[in-house]
ZAMARGU-4260 file (C-alpha; in steps of 0.2 Angstrom, whole numbers, plus 5000, padded with zeros to 4 digits):
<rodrens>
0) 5000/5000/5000 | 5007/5016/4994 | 5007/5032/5007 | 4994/5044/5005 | 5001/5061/5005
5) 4993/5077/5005 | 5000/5092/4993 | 5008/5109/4995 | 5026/5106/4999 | 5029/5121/5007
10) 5019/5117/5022 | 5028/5103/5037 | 5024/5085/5033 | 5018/5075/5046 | 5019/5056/5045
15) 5006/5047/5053 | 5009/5029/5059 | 4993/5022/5064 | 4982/5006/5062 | 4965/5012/5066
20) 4958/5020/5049 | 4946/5030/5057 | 4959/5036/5071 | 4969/5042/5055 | 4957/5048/5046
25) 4951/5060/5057 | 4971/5065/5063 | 4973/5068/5043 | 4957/5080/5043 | 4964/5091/5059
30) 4980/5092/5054 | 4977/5096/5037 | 4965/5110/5043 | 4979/5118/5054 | 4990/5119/5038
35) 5000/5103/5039 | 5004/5091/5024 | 4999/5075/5029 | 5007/5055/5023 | 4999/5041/5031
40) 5005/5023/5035 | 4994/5009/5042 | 5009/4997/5049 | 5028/4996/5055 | 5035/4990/5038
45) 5026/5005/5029 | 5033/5019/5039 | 5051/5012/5038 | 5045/5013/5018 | 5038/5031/5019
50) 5054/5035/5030 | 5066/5029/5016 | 5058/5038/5003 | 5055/5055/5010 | 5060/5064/5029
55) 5042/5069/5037 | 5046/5086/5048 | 5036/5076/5063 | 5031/5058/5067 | 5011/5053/5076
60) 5016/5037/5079 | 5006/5024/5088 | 5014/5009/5099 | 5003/4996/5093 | 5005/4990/5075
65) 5005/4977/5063 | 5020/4968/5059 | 5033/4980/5069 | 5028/4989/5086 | 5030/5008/5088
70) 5044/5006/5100 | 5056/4997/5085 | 5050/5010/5072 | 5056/5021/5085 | 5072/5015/5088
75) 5076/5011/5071 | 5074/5031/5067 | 5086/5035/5082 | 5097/5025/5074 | 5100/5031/5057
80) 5109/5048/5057 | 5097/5054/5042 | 5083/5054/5056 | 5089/5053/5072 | 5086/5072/5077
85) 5064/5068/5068 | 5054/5074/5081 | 5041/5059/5087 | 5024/5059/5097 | 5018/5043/5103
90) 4999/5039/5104 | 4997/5023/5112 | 4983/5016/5128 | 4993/5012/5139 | 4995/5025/5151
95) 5005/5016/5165 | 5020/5027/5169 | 5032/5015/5165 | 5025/5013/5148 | 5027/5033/5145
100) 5045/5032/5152 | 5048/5017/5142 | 5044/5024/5126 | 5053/5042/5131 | 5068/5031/5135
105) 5067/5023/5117 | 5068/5041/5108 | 5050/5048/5109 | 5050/5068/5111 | 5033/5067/5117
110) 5018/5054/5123 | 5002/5056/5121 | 4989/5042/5129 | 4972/5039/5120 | 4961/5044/5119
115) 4967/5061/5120 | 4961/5077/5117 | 4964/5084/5099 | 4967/5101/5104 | 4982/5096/5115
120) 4987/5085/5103 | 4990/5099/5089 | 4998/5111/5102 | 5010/5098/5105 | 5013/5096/5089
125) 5015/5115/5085 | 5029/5116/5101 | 5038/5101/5095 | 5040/5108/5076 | 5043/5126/5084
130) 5056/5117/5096 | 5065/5107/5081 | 5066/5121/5070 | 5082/5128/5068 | 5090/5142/5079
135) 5088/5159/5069 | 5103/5166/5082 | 5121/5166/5076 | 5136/5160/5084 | 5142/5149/5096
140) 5140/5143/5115 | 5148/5133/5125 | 5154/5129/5142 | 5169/5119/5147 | 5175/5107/5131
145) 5153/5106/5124 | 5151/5118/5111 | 5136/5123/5102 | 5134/5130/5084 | 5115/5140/5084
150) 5118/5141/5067 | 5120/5124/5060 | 5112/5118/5076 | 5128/5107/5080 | 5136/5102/5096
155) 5154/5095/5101 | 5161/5091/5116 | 5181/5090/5115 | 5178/5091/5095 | 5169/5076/5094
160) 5150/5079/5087 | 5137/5074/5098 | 5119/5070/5094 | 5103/5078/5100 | 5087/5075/5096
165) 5078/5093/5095 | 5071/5092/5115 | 5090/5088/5121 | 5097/5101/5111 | 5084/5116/5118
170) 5088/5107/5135 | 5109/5110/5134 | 5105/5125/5126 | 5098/5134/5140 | 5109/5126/5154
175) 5123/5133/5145 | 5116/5151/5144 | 5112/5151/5163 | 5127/5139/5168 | 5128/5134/5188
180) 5110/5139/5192 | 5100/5129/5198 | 5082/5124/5190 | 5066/5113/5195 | 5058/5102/5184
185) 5044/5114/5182 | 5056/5129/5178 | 5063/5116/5164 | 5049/5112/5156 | 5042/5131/5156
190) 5055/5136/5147 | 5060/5123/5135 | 5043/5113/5132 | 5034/5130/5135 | 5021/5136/5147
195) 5007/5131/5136 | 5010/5113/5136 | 5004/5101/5149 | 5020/5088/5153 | 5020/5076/5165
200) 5038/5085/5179 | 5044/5066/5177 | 5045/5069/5157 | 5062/5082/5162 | 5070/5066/5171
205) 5069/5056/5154 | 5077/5069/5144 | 5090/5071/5157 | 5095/5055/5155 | 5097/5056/5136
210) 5106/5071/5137 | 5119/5063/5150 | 5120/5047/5139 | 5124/5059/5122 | 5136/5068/5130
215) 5144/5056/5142 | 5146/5044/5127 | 5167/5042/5131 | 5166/5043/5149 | 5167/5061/5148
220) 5164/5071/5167 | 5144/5072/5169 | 5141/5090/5168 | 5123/5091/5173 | 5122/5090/5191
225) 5105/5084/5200 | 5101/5093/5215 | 5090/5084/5227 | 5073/5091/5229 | 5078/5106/5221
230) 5082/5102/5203 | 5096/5101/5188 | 5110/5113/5184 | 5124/5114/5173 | 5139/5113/5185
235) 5154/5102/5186 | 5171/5102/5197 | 5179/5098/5181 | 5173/5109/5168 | 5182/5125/5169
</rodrens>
């Protein structure tokens, strides 16, 4: 089955991964009527196929699906460096907290449990594309040996390239602008998710995590320090 794709290339493509034809039918007709492009797949094997052929600006994808889960569709993205930094909403029912954390852990930007509210669901999707977009500043940050390019939206540590999905890069970006201070999970998500998007505080932890892992890849010194019942901050005895 060949992906259905709506027209005007000028507009952000969204792919959407699900099983459920009505479901998709009806994402189609709201995105669509907020300005989006829209391509749909009905299973695992043809998003990898839709993927291969063309780079959507956002993924909906669902966990359960035919022939390949979410969760593998989701990795396999994180692993190729042509769509590893693709923004990814998952829509799934299970709404246990270790599910969500589970599919944050395997590369999802965002999780949304069914069945959800549509206009949440297109504010998320407007931060995430606003978030991934690329940085209209100039120059260069850094802070010890890390880096970052706002213009190319690159980041080294010790001149090795280090890659960040488009959450993980807003978060580095604004611990190094406000490096030793100390914020809460709710200051983070204020000012990297936005205040006018709902996220579970337990959301922050994840990307935390994936930050550390990126940039403590060679058993570098962990930079982001967590401090107990108060928060993260970008502090290090061995970063000068």
């Amino acid at each position: 089955m060949n992906a259905r794709e709506s027209a005007n290339t000028s507009k952000p493509l969204v792919l959407v991964v699900e099983d459920e034809a009505a479901l998709a039918t009806m994402l189609r007709y709201n995105l669509e009527k907020e300005g989006y492009r829209v391509a749909e797949a009905g299973d695992g094997e043809e998003a990898l196929t839709v993927l291969s052929e063309r780079k959507p600006d956002l993924v909906l994808l669902d966990w359960m699906l035919p022939s390949l889960s979410g969760i593998e569709i989701c990795r396999q993205i994180r692993r190729k460096p042509a769509t590893r930094e693709l923004p990814i909403i998952m829509l799934t029912a299970r709404g246990e907290e270790g599910d969500k954390i589970r599919g944050l852990n395997t590369g999802a930007d965002d999780y949304l449990t069914k069945p959800f509210s549509l206009p949440e669901l297109m504010a998320r999707v407007r931060a995430l594309l606003r978030r991934a977009q690329p940085v209209s500043q100039k120059g260069q940050i850094g802070w010890g040996d890390i880096a970052m390019d706002l213009a190319s939206h690159r980041v080294t540590r010790g001149g090795k390239p280090i890659h960040l999905g488009p959450t993980e890069f807003r978060l580095l970006q604004f611990f190094l602008q406000h490096p030793g201070q100390v914020f809460s999970r709710e200051e983070l998500l204020d000012a990297v998710w936005g205040p006018d998007i709902y996220v579970e505080p337990r959301t922050v932890d994840v990307h935390i995590r994936r930050l550390r892992k990126a940039l403590n890849c060679d058993t570098e010194a962990d930079i982001i320090r967590t401090v107990r019942a108060a928060g993260y901050a970008l502090d290090s005895e061995d970063a000068a």
